[in-house]
C-alpha positions as CSV (number, residue, x, y, z in Angstrom):
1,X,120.4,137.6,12.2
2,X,123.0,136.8,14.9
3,X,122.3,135.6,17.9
4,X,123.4,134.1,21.0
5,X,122.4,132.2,24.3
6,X,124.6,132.2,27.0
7,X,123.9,130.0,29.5
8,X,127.0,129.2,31.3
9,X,130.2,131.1,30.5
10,X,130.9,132.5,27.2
11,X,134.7,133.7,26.7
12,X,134.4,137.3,24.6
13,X,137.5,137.2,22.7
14,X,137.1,140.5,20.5
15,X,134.3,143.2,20.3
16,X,131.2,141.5,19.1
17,X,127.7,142.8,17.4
18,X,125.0,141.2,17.8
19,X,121.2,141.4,16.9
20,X,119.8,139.2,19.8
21,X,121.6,138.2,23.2
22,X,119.8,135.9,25.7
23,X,122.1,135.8,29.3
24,X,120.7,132.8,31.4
25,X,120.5,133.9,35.4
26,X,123.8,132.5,36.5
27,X,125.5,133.2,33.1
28,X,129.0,134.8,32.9
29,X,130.7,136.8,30.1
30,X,134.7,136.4,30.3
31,X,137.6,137.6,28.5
32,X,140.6,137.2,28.3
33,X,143.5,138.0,31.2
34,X,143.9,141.7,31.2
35,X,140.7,142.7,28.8
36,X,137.4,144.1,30.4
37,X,134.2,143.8,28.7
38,X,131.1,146.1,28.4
39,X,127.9,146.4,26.4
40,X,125.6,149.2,24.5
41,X,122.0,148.5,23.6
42,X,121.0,151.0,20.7
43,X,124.0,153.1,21.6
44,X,123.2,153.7,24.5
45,X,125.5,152.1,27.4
46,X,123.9,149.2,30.0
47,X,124.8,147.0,32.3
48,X,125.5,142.7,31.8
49,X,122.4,141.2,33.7
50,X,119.8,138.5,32.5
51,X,117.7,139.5,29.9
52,X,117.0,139.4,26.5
53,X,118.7,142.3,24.5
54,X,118.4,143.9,20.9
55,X,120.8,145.7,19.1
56,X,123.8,145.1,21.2
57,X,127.2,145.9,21.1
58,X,129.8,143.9,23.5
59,X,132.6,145.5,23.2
60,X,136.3,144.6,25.1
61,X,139.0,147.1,26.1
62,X,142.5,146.6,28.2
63,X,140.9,149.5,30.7
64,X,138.0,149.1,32.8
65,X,138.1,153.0,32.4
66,X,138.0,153.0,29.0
67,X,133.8,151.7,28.2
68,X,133.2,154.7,26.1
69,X,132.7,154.4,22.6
């Protein structure tokens, strides 16, 4: 199973699956100069807030326009 906790900042450097992701109230999810990031839960697109999530796709692209997959 992969999993992670963020509970400071975590720097996204490429598209990233995971089973389980924990974000901490306060957390941050960077990447790198000129990349946007965005996540789908099931498929289905949803916003980066604290939680626990299952199923989750973050995902960067150079376009904060382009979040479709």
């Amino acid at each position: 199973m992969r999993e992670k906790e963020v509970s400071d900042v975590w720097m996204l450097e490429e598209t990233t699956t995971l089973d389980k992701l924990i974000i901490h109230e306060g957390a941050q999810i960077h990447t790198p100069d000129g990349k946007f990031v965005a996540m789908t839960i099931n498929g289905s697109g949803a916003p980066i807030a604290p939680g626990t999530y299952y199923g989750c796709l973050l995902y960067t692209s150079p376009s904060p326009r382009d979040r479709s997959l």
